[in-house]
N, C-alpha and C positions, 0 to 999 in steps of 0.2 A: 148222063145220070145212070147208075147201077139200075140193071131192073131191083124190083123191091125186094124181090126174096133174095136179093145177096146183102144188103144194107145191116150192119148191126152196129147199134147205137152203146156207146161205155159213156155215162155219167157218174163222174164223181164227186163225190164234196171234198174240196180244199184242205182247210187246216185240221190238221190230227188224220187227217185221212191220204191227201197225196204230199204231202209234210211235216214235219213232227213239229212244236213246240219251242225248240231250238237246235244249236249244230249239233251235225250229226255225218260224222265221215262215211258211213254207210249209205248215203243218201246218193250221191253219183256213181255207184253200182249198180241203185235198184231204178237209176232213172236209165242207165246205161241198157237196162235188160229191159224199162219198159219202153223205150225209142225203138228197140228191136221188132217185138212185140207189135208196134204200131206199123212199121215199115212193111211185116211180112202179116198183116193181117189184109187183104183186098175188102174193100168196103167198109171198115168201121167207121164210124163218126165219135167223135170223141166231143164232149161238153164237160163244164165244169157248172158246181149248182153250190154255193156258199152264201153265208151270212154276210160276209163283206160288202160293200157298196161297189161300183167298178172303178175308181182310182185305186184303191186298196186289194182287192181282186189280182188288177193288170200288175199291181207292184210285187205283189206277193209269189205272182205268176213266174215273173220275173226274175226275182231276190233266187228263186229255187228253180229255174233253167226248166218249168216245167213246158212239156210242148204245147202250142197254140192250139186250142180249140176251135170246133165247126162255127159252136155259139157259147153264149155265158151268161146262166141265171146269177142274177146277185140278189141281195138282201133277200134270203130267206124265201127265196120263189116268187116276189113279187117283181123283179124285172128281167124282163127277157132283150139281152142283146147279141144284134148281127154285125158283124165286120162291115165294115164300111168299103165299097166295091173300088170307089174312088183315093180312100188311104188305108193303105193293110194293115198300118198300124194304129188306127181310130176304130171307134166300136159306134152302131147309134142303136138306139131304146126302140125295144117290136112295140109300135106303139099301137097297133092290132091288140096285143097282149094287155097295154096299161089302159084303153079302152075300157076293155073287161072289168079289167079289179077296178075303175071307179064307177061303174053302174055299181059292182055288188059292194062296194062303199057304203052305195046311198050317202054319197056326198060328205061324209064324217072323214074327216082330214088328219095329219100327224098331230096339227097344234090343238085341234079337239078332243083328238083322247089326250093329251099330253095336261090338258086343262084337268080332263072327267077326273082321271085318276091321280091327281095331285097329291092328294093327301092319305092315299091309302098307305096304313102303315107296312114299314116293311120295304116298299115299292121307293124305286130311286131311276129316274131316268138315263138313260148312257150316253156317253158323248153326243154332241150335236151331229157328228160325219157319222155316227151308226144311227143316225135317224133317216127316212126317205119317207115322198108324198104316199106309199103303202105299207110302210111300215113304222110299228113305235116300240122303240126296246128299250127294257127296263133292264136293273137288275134286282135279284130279292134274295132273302135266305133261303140254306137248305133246310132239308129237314121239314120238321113240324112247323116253323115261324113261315118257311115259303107257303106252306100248305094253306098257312089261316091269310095272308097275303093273295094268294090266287083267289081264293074265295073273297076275299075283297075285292076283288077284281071283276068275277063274275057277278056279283052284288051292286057295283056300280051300272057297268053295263050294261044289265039288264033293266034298269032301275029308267037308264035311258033310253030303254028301246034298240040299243045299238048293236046289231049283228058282226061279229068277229072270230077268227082264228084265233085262239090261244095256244102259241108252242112255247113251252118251257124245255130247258135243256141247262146240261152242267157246261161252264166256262170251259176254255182249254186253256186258256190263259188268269183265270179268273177263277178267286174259292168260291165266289156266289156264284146261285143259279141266273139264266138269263131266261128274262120274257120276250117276245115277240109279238106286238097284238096284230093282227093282219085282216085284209077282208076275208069272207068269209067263203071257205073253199080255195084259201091262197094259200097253198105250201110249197113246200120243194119238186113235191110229185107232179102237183097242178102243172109246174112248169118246165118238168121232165117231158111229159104227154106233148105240151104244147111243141117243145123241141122237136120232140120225134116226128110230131104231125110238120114241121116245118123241113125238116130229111128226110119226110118219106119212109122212119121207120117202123114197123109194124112194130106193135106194142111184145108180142111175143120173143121180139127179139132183142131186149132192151136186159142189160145190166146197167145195175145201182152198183156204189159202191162206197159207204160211210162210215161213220164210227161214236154219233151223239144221236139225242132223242129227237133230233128234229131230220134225221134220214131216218127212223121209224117209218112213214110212210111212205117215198119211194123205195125199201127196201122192200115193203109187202108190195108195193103194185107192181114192181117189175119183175122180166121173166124170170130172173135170175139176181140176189144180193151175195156180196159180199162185203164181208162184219172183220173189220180188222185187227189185229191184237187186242189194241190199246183201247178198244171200242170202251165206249163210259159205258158205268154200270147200269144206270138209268135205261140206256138202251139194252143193254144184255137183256135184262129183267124183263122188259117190254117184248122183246122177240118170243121168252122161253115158251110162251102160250102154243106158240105158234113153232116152236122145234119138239114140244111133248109129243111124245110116239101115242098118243091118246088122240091129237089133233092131224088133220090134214098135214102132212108134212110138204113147207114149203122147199123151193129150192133158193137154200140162203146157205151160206159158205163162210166158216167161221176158220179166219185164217189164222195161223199159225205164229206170221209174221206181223211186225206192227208197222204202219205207216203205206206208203208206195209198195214193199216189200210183200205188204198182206195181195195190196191190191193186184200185184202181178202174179203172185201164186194163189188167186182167185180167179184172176182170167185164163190163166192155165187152166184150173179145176174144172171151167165152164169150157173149155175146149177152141178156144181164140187160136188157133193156127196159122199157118203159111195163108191159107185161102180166106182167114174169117169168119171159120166158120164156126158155129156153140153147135155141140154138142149135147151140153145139159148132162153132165155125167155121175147126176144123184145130188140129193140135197142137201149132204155137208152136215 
């Protein structure tokens, strides 16, 4: 094991973020530059932290030659998995982690909220493989109809006592927005942290790296984001509080490039070299 102070943690989220949407000839150049990147950096760990379930995940991983991860958060933050010691190519569930998210459940399941919020208008379930035991995703409209929809949502919920995350975000594949009801304190970041705490690395030296509203929060908690081209507007908007020369400026890095391409000339910007090491070289 690295001592700690050499360990730096890169989490990225998946689709629209280390892949586009569809072909793209530029894609095994900027994978080409970030294999390099990965080879001549000593200690990083690298994870992946997406919406996808982990069949879908592994496939997606795969379809796009990207390289194997330490671990892999799926669905939305609420699972964390570690390679399997006994087959490298199996993954099994931190069940340490899924522990967790069902105390702060309090026991309310996929097919109970899937029951509560049946009839909110607006609100439409998604396929049954983008459902999991911590997560329920819908989809709804944009605009003003999503909005009176969300509030449905928090009206029912509440109505039942039932504690939960609400992350709404734009499709990347999809014209509607997407819901996510999750337990409470389950995001992307929750299970960034958990990562880190499971490699050893120290929170200050952890880059984010995404491009929808639901990397919003580890893009603020870590030490370092990067926001790439094609980032949805939902999240731009959501950041700008937080890049106003009025407010604390974070160290977040708004790339240039869209896709994999943002993400390697953000780990440049943050200072990822031969030895690994961030730098931190202003906040973009």
């Amino acid at each position: 094991m690295k001592p700690i102070a050499d360990i730096r943690l890169l989490a990225c989220d998946l689709d629209g973020t280390m892949f586009p949407p569809g072909p793209d000839p530029t894609h095994a150049a900027a994978l080409d530059g970030f294999r390099r990147l990965l080879s001549r950096s000593a200690g990083l760990r690298l994870v992946y932290v997406t919406g996808r379930h982990l069949a879908s995940a592994l496939e997606a991983a795969t379809r796009w030659s990207l390289p194997r991860p330490h671990l892999l958060s799926c669905d939305v933050g609420t699972a964390v998995h570690l390679p399997d010691d006994a087959a490298p190519d199996r993954w099994r569930r931190d069940e340490t982690y899924a522990a967790r998210l069902r105390r702060d459940m309090g026991g309310l399941g996929n097919r109970d909220v899937l029951d509560l919020l049946a009839d909110v208008p607006g609100l439409a379930p998604q396929a049954p493989e983008r459902q999991a035991e911590f997560k329920t995703s819908f989809t709804l409209p944009s605009g003003t109809a999503g909005d009176e929809a969300m509030s449905g949502v928090r009206s029912r919920l509440a109505a039942a006592g039932a504690h939960a995350s609400l992350v709404r975000s734009a499709g990347v594949y999809e014209e509607s927005d997407l819901l996510d009801v999750l337990p409470p304190g389950a995001t992307k970041s929750s299970a960034v942290a958990h990562m880190a705490r499971l490699l050893e690395a120290p929170a200050e030296r952890i880059l984010y790296a995404g491009d929808s509203g639901n990397d919003l929060d580890p893009l603020l908690d870590a030490a370092g984001g990067i926001v790439v081209a094609n980032a949805r507007p939902e999240l731009l908007a959501a950041l700008r509080p937080h890049l106003d020369d009025a407010a604390p400026r974070r160290a977040i890095y708004l790339a240039d490039r869209p896709h994999l391409h943002g993400v390697l000339e953000g780990c440049l910007h943050f200072g990822l070299g031969p030895d690994g090491s961030a730098t931190g070289k202003g906040d973009g």
